[in-house]
C-alpha positions in Angstrom: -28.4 35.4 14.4 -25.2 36.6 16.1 -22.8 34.0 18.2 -23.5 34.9 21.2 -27.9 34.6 20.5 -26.6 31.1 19.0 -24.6 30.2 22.0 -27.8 31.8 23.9 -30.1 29.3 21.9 -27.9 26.3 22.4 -28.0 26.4 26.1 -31.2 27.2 26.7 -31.7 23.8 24.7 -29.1 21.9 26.7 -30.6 23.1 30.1 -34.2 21.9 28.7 -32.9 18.3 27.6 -31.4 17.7 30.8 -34.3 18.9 33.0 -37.0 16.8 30.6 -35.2 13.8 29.6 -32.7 14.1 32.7 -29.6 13.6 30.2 -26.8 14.8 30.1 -25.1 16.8 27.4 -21.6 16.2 26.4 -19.9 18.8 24.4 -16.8 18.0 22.6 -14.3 20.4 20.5 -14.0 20.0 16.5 -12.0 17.1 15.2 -9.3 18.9 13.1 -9.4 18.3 8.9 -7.5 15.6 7.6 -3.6 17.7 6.4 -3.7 18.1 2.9 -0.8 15.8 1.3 1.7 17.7 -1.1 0.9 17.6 -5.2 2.6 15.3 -6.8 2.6 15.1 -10.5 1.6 11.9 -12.4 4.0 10.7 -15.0 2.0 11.3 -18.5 2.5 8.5 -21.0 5.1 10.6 -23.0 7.4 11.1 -19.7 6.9 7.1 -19.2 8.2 6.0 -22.7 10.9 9.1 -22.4 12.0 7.4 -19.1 11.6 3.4 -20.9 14.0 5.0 -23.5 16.6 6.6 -21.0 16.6 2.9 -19.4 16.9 0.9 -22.6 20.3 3.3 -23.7 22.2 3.0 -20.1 21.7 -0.5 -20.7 22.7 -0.4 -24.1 25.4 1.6 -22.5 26.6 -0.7 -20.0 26.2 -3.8 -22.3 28.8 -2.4 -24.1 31.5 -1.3 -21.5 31.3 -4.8 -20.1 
């Protein structure tokens, strides 16, 4: 089935509802898809102890100068 025997189809079926059940047929355009956010990557456990240790020195670090 091509678009235009679709399209066809789909208003022969509109012009049927309204003329049996006398409704009416609202057409509305496609809702855009939900933007995709950016990747981010999750800190694994190594990075978080790696980052725990960098924290631990500089205060180390500044314990000292003071």
């Amino acid at each position: 089935m091509t678009k235009d025997e679709l399209r066809a189809e789909l208003e022969r079926q509109k012009q049927r509802f309204e003329a049996v059940y006398g409704g009416e047929v609202m057409t509305y355009a496609t809702q855009p898809g939900p933007d995709r956010k950016p990747w981010k990557k999750r800190p694994s456990l190594l990075d978080q102890a790696f980052q725990e240790e960098i924290r631990k020195e500089e205060k180390r670090q500044a314990d000292l100068s003071s």
